[in-house]
mmCIF file of the N, C-alpha and C atoms, coordinates in Angstrom:
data_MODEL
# 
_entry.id   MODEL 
# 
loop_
_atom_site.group_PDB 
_atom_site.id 
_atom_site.type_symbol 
_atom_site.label_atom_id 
_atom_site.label_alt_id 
_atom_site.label_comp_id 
_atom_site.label_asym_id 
_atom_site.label_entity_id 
_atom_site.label_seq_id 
_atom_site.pdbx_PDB_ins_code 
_atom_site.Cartn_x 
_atom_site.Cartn_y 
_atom_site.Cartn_z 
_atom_site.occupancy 
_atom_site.B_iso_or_equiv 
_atom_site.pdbx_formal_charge 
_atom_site.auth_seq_id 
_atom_site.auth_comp_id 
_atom_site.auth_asym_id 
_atom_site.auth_atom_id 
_atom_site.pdbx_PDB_model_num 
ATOM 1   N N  . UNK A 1 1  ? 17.530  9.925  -42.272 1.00 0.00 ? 1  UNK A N  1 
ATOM 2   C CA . UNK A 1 1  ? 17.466  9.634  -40.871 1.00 0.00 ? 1  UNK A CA 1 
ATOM 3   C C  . UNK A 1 1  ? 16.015  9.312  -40.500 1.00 0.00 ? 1  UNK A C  1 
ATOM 4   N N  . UNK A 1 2  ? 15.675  8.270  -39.933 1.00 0.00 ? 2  UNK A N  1 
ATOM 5   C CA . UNK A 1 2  ? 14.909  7.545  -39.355 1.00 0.00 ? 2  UNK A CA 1 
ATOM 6   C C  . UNK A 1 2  ? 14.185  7.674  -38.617 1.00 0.00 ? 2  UNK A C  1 
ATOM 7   N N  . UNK A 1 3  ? 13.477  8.034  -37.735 1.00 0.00 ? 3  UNK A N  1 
ATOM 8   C CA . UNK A 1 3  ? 12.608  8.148  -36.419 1.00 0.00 ? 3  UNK A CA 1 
ATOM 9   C C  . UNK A 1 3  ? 11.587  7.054  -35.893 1.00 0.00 ? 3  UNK A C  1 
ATOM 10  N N  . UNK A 1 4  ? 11.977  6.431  -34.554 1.00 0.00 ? 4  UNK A N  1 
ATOM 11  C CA . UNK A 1 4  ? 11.142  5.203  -34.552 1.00 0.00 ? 4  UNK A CA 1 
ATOM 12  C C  . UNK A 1 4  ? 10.300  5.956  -33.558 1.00 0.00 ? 4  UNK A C  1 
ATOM 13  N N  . UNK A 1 5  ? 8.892   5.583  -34.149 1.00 0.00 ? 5  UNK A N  1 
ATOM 14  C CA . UNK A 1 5  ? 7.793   6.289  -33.169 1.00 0.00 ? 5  UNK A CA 1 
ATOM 15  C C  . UNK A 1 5  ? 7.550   4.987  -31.376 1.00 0.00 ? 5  UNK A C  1 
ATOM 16  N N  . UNK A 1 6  ? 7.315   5.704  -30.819 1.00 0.00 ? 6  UNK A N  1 
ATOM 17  C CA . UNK A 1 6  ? 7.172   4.376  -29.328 1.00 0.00 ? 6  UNK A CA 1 
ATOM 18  C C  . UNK A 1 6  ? 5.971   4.471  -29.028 1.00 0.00 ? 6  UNK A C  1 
ATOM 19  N N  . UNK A 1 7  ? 5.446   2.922  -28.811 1.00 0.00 ? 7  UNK A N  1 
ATOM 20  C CA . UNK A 1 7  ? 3.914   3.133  -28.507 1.00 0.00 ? 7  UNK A CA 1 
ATOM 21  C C  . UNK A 1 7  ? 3.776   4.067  -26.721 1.00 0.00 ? 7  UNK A C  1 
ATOM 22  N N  . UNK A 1 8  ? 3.408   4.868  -26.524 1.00 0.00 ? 8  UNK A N  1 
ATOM 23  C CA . UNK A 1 8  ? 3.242   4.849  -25.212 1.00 0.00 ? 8  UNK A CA 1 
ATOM 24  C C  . UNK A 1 8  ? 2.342   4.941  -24.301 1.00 0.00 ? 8  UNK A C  1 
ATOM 25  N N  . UNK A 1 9  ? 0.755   4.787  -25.320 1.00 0.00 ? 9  UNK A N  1 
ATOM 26  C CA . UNK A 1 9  ? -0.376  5.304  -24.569 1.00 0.00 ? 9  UNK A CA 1 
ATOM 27  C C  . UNK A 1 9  ? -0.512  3.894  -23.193 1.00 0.00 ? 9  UNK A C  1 
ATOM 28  N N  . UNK A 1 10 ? 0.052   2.518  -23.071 1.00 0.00 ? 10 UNK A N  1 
ATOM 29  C CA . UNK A 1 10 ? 0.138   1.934  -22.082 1.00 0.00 ? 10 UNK A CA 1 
ATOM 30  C C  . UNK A 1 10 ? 0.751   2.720  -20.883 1.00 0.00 ? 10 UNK A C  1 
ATOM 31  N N  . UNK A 1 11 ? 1.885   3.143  -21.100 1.00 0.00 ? 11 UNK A N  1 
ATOM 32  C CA . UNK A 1 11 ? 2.877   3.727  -20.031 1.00 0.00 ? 11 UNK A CA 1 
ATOM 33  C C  . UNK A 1 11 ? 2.140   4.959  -19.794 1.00 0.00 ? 11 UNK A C  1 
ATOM 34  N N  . UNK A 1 12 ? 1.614   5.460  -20.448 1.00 0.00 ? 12 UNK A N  1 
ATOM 35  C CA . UNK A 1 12 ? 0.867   6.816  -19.691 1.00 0.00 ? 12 UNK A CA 1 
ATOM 36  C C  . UNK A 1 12 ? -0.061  6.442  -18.708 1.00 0.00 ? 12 UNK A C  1 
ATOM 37  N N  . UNK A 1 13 ? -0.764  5.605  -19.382 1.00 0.00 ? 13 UNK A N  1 
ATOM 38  C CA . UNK A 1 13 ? -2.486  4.817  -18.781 1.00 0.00 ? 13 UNK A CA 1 
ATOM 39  C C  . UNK A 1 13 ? -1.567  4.821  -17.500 1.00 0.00 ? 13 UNK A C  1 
ATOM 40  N N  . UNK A 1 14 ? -1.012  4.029  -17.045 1.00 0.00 ? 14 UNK A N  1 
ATOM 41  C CA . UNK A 1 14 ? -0.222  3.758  -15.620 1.00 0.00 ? 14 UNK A CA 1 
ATOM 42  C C  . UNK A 1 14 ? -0.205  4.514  -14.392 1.00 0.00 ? 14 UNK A C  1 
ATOM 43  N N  . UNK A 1 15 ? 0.184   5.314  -14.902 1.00 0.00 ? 15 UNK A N  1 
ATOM 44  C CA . UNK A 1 15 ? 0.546   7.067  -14.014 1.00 0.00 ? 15 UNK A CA 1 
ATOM 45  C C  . UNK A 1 15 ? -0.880  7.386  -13.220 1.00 0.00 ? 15 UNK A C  1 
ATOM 46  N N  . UNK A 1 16 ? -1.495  7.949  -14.073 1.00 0.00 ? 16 UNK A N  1 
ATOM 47  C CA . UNK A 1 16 ? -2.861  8.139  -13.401 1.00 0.00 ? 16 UNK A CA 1 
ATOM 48  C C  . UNK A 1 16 ? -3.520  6.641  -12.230 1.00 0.00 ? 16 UNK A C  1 
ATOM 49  N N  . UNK A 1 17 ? -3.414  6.042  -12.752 1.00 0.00 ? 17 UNK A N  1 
ATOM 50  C CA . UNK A 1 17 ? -4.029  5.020  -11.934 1.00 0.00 ? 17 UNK A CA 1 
ATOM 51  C C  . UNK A 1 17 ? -3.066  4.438  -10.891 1.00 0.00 ? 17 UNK A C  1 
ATOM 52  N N  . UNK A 1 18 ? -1.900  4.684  -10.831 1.00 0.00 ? 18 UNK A N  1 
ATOM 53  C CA . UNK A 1 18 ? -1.134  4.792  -9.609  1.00 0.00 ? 18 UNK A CA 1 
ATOM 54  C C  . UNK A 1 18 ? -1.428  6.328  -9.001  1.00 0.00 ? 18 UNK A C  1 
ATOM 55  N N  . UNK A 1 19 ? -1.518  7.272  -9.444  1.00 0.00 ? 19 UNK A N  1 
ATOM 56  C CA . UNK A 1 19 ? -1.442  8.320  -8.811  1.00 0.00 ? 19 UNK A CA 1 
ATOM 57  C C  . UNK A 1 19 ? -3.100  8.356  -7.825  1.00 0.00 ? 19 UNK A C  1 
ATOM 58  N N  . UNK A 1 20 ? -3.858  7.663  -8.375  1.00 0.00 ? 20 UNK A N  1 
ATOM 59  C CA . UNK A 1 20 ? -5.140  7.609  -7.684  1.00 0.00 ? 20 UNK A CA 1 
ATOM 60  C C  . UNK A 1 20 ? -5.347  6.899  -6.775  1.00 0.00 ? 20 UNK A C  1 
ATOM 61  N N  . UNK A 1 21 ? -4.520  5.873  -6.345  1.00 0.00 ? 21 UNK A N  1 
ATOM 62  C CA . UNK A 1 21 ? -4.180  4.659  -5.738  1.00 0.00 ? 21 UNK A CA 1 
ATOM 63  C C  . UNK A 1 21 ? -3.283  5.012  -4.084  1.00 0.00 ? 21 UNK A C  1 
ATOM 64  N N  . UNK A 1 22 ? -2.538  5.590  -4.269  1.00 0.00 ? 22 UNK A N  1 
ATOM 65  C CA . UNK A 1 22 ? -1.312  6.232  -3.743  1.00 0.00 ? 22 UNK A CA 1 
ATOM 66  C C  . UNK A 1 22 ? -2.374  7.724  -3.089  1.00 0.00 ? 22 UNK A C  1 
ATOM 67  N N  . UNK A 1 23 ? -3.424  8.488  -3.426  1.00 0.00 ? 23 UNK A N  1 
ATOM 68  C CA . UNK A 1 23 ? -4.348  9.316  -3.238  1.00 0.00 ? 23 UNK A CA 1 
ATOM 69  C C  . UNK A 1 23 ? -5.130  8.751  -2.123  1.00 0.00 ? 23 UNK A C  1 
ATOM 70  N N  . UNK A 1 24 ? -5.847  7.546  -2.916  1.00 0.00 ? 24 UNK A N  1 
ATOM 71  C CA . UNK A 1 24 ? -6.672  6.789  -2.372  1.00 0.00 ? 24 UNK A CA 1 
ATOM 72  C C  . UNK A 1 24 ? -6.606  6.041  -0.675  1.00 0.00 ? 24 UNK A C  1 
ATOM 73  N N  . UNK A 1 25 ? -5.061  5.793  -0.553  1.00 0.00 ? 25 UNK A N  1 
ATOM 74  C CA . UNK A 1 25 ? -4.540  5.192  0.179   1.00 0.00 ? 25 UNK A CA 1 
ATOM 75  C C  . UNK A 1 25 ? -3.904  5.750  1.578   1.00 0.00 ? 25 UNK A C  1 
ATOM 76  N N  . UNK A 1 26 ? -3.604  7.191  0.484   1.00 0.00 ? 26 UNK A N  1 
ATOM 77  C CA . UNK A 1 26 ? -3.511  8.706  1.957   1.00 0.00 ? 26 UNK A CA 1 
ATOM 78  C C  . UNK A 1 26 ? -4.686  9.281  2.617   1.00 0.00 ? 26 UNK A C  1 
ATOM 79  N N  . UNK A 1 27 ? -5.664  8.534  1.658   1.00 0.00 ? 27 UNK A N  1 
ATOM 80  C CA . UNK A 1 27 ? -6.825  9.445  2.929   1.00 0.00 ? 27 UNK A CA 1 
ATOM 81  C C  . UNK A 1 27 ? -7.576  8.114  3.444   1.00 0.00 ? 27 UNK A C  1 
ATOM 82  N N  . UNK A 1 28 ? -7.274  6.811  2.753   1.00 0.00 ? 28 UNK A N  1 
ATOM 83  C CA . UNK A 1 28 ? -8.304  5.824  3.579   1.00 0.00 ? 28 UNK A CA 1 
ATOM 84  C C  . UNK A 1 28 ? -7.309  5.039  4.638   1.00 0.00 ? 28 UNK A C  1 
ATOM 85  N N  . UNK A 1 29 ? -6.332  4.896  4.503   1.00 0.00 ? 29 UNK A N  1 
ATOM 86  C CA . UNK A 1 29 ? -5.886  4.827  5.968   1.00 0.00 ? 29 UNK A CA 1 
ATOM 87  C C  . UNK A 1 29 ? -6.057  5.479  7.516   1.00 0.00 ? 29 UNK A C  1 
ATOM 88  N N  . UNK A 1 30 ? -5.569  6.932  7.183   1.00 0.00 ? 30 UNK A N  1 
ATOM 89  C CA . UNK A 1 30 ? -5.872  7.238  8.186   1.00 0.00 ? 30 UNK A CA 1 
ATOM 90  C C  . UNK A 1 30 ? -7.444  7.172  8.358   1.00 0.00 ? 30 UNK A C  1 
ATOM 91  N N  . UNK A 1 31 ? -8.601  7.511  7.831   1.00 0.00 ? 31 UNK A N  1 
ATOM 92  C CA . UNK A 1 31 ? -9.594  7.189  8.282   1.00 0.00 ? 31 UNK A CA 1 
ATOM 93  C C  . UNK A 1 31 ? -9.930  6.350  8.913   1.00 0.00 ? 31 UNK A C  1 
ATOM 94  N N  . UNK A 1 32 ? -9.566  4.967  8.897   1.00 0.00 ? 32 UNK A N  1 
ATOM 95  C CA . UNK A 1 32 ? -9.648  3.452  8.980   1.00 0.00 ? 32 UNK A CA 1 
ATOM 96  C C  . UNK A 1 32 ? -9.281  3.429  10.141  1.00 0.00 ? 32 UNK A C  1 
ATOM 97  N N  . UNK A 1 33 ? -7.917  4.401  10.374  1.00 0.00 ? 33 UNK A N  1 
ATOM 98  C CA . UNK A 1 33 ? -7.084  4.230  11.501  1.00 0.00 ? 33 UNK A CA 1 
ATOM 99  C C  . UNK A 1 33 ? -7.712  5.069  12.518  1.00 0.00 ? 33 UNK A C  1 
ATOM 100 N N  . UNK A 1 34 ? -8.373  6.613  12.184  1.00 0.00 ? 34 UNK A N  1 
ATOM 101 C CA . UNK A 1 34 ? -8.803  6.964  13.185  1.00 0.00 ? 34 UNK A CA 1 
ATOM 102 C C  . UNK A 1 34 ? -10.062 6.245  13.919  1.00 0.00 ? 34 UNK A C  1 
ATOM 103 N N  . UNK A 1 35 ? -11.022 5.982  13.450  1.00 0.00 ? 35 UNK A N  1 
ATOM 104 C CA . UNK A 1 35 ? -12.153 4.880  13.442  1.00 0.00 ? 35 UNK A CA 1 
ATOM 105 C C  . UNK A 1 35 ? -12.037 4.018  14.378  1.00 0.00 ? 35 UNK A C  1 
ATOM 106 N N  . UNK A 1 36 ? -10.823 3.630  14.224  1.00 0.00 ? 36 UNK A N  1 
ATOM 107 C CA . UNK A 1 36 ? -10.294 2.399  15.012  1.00 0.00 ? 36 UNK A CA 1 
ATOM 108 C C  . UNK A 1 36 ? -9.966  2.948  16.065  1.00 0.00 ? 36 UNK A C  1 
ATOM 109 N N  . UNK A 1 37 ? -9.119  3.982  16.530  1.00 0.00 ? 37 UNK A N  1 
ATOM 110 C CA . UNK A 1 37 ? -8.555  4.380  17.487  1.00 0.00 ? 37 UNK A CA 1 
ATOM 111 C C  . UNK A 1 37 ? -9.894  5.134  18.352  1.00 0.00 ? 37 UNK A C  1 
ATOM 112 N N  . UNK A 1 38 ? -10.790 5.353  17.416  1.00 0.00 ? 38 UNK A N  1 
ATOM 113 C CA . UNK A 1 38 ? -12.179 6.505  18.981  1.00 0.00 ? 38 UNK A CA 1 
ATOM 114 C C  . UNK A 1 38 ? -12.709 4.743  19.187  1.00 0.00 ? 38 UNK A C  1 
ATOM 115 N N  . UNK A 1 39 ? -13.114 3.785  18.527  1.00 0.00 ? 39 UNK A N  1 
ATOM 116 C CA . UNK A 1 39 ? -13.977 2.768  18.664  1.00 0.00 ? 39 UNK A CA 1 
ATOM 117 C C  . UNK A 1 39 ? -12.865 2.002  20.105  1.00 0.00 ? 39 UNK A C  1 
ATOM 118 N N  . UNK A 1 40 ? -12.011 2.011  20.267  1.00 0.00 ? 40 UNK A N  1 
ATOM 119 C CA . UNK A 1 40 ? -11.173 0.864  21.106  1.00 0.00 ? 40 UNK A CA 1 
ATOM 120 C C  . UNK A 1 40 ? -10.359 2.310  22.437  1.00 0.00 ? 40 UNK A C  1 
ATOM 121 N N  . UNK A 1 41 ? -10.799 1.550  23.699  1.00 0.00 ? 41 UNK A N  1 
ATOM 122 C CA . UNK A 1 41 ? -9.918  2.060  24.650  1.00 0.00 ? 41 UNK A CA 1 
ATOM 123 C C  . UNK A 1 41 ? -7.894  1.568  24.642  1.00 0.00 ? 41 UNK A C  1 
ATOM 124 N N  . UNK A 1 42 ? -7.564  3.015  25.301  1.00 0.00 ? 42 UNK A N  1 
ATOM 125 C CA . UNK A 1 42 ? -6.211  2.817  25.441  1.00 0.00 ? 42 UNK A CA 1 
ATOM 126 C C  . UNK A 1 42 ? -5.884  3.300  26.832  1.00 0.00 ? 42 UNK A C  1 
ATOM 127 N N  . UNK A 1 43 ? -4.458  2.415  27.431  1.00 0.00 ? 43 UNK A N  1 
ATOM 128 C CA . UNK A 1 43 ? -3.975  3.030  28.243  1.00 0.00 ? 43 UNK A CA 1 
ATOM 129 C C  . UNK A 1 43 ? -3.347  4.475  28.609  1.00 0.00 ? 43 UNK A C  1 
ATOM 130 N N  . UNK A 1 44 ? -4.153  5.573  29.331  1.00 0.00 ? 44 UNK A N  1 
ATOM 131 C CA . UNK A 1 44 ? -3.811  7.360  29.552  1.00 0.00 ? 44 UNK A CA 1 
ATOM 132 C C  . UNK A 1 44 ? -4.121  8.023  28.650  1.00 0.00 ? 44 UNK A C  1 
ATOM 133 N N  . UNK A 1 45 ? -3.027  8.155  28.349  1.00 0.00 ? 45 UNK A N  1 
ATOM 134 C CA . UNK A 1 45 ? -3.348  9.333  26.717  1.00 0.00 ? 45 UNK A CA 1 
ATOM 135 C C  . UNK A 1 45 ? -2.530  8.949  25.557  1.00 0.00 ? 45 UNK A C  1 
ATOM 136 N N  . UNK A 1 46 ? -2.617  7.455  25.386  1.00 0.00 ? 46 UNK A N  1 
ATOM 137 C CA . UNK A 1 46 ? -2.759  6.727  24.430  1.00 0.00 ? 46 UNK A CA 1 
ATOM 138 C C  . UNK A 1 46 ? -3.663  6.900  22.871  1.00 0.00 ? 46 UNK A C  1 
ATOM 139 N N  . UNK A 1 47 ? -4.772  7.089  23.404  1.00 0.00 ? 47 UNK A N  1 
ATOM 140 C CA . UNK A 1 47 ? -5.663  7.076  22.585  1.00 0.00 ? 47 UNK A CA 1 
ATOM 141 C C  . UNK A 1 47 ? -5.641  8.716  22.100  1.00 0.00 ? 47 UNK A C  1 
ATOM 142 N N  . UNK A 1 48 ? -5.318  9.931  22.626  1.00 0.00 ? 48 UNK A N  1 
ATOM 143 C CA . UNK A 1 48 ? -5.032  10.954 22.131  1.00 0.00 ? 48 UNK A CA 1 
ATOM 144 C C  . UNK A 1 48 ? -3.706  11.078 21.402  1.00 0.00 ? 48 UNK A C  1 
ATOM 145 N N  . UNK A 1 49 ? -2.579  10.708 21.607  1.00 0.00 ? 49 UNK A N  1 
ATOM 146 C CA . UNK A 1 49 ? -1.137  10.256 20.506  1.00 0.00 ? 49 UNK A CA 1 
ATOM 147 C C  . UNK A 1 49 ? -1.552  9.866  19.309  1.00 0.00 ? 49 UNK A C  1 
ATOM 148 N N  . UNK A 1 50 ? -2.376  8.127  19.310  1.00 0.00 ? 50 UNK A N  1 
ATOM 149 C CA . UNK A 1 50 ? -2.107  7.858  18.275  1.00 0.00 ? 50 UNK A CA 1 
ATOM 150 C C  . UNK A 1 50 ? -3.066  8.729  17.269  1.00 0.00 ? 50 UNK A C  1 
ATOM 151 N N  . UNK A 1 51 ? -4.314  9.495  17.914  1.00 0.00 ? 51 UNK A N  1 
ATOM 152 C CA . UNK A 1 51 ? -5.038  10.457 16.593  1.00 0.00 ? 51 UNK A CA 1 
ATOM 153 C C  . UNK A 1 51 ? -3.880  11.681 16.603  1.00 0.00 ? 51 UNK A C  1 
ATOM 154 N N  . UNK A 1 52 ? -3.013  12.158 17.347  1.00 0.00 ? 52 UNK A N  1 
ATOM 155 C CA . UNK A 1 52 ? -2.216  12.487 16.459  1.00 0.00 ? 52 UNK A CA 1 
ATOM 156 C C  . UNK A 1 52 ? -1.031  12.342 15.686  1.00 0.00 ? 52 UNK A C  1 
ATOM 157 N N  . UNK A 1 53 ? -0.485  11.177 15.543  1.00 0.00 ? 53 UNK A N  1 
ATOM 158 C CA . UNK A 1 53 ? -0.060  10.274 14.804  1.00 0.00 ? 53 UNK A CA 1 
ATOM 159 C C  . UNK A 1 53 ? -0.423  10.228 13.640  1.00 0.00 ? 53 UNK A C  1 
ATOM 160 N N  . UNK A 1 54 ? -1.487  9.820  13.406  1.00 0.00 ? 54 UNK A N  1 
ATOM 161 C CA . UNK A 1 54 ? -2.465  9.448  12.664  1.00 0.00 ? 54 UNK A CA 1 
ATOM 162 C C  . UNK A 1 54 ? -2.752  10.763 11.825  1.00 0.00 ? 54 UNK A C  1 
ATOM 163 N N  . UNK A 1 55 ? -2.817  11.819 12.329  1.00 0.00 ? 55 UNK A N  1 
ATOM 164 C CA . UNK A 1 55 ? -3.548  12.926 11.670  1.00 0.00 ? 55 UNK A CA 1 
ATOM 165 C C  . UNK A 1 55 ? -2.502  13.529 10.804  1.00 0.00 ? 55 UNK A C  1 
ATOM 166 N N  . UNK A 1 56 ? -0.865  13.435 11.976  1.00 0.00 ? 56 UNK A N  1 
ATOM 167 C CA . UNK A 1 56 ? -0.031  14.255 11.532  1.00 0.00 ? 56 UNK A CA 1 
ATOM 168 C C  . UNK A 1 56 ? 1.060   13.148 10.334  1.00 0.00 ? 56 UNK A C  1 
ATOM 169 N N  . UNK A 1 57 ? 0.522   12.387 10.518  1.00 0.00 ? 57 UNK A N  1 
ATOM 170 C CA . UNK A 1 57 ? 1.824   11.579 9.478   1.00 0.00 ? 57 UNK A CA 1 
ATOM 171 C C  . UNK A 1 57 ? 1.152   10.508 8.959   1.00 0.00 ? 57 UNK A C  1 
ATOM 172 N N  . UNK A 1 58 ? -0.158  10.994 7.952   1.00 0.00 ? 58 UNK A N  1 
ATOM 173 C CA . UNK A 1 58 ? -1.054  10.526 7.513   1.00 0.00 ? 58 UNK A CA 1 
ATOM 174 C C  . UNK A 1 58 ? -1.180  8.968  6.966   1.00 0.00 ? 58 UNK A C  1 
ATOM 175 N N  . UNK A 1 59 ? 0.372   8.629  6.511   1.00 0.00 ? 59 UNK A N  1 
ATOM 176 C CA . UNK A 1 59 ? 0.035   7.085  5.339   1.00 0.00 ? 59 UNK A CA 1 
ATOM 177 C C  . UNK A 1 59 ? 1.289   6.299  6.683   1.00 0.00 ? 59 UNK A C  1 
ATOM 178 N N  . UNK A 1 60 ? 2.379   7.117  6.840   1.00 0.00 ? 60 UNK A N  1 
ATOM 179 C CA . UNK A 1 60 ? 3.025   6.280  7.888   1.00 0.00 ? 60 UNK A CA 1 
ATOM 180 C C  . UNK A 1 60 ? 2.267   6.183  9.360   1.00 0.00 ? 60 UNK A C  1 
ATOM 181 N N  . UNK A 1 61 ? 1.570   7.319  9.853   1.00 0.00 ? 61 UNK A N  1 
ATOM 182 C CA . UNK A 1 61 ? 1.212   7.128  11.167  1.00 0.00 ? 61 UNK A CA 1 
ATOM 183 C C  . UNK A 1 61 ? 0.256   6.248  11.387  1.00 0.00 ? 61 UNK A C  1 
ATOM 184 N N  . UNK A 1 62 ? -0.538  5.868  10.292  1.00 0.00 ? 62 UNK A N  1 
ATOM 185 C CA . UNK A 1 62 ? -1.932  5.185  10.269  1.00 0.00 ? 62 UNK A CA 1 
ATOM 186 C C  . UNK A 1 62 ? -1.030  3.475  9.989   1.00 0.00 ? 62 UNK A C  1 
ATOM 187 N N  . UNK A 1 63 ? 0.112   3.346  9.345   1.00 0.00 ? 63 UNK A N  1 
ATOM 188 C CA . UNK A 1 63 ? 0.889   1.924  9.013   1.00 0.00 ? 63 UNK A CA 1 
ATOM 189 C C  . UNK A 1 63 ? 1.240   1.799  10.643  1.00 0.00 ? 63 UNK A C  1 
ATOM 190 N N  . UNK A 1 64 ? 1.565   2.888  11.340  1.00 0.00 ? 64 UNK A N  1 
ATOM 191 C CA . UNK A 1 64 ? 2.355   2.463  12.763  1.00 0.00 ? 64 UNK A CA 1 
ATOM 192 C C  . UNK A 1 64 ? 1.498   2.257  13.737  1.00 0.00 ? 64 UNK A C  1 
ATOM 193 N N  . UNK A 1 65 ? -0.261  2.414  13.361  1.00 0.00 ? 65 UNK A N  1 
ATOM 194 C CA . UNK A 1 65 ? -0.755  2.205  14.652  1.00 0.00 ? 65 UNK A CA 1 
ATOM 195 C C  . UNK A 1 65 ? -1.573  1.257  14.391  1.00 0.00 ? 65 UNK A C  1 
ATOM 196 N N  . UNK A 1 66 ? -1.604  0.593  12.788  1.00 0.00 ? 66 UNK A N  1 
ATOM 197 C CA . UNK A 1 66 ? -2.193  -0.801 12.854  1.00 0.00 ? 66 UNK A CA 1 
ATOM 198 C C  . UNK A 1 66 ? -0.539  -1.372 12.882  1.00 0.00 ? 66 UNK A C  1 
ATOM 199 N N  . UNK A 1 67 ? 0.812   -1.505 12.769  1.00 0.00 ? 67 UNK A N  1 
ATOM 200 C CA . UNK A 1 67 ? 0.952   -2.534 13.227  1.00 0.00 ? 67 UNK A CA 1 
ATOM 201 C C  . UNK A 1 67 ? 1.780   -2.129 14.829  1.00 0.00 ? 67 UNK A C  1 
ATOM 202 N N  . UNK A 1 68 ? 1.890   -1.354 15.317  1.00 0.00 ? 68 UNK A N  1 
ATOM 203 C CA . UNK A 1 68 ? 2.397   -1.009 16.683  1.00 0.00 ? 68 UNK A CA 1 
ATOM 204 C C  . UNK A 1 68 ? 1.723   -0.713 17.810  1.00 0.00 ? 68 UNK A C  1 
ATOM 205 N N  . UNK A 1 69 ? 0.380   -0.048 17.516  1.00 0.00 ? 69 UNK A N  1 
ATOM 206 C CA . UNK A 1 69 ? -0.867  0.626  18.520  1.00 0.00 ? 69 UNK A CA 1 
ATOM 207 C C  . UNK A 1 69 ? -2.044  0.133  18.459  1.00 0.00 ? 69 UNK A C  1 
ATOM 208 N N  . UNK A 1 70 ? -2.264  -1.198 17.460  1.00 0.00 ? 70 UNK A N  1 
ATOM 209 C CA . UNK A 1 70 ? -3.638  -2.003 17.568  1.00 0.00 ? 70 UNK A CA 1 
ATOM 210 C C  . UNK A 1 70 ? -3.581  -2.729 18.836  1.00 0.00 ? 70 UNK A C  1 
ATOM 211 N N  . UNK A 1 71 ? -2.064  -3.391 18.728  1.00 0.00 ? 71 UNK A N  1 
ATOM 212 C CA . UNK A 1 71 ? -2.118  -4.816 19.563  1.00 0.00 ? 71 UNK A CA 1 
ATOM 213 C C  . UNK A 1 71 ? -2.593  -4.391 20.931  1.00 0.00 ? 71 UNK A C  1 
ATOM 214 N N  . UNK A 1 72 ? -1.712  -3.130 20.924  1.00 0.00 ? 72 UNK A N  1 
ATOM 215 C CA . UNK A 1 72 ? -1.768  -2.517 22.257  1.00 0.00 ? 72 UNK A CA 1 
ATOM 216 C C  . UNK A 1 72 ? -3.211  -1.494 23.310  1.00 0.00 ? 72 UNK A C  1 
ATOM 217 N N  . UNK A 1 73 ? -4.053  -1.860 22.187  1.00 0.00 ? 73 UNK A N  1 
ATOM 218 C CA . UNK A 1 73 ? -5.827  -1.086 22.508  1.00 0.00 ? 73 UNK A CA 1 
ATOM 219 C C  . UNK A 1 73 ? -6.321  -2.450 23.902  1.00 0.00 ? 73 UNK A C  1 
ATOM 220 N N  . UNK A 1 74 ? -6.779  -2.114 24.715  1.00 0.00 ? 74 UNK A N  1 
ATOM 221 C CA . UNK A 1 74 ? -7.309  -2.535 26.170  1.00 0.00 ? 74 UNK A CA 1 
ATOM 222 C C  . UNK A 1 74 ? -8.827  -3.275 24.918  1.00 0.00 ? 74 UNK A C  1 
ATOM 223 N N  . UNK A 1 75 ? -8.485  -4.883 25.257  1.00 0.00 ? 75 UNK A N  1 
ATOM 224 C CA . UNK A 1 75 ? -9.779  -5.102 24.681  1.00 0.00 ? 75 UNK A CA 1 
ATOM 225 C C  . UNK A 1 75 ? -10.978 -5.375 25.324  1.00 0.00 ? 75 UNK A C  1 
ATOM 226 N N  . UNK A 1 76 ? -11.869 -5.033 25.647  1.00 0.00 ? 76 UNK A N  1 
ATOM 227 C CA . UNK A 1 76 ? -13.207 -5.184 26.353  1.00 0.00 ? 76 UNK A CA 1 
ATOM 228 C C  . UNK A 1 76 ? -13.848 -6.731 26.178  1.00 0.00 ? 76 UNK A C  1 
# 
């Protein structure tokens, strides 16, 4: 009986560098997003929602307020 060995050091390499990516991406969004949200006025308490948005639902809240809560910043 036989045993076929599998190369796999490609498929490992992978993992890590998605996992750093996917890391990378949970904390630089929201940054990006909060940044954005103290730099630009909003209508009431607008601008207090979306930092917590942002804070509390870190990779989706920061996707929903560049594309749902940018358009909507009072531009000077």
């Amino acid at each position: 009986m036989e045993t076929e060995i599998v190369e796999t050091s490609t498929f490992l390499g992978f993992w890590p560098l998605l996992l750093i990516l996917v890391a990378l991406s949970m904390l630089l969004f929201p940054v990006l997003a909060i940044i954005s949200i103290l730099k630009n006025d909003f209508k009431g308490n607008d601008k207090l929602i979306w930092i917590l948005v942002a804070l509390l639902l870190p990779f989706f809240g920061s996707m929903l307020y560049f594309i749902i809560g940018r358009p909507k910043r009072i531009k000077n």
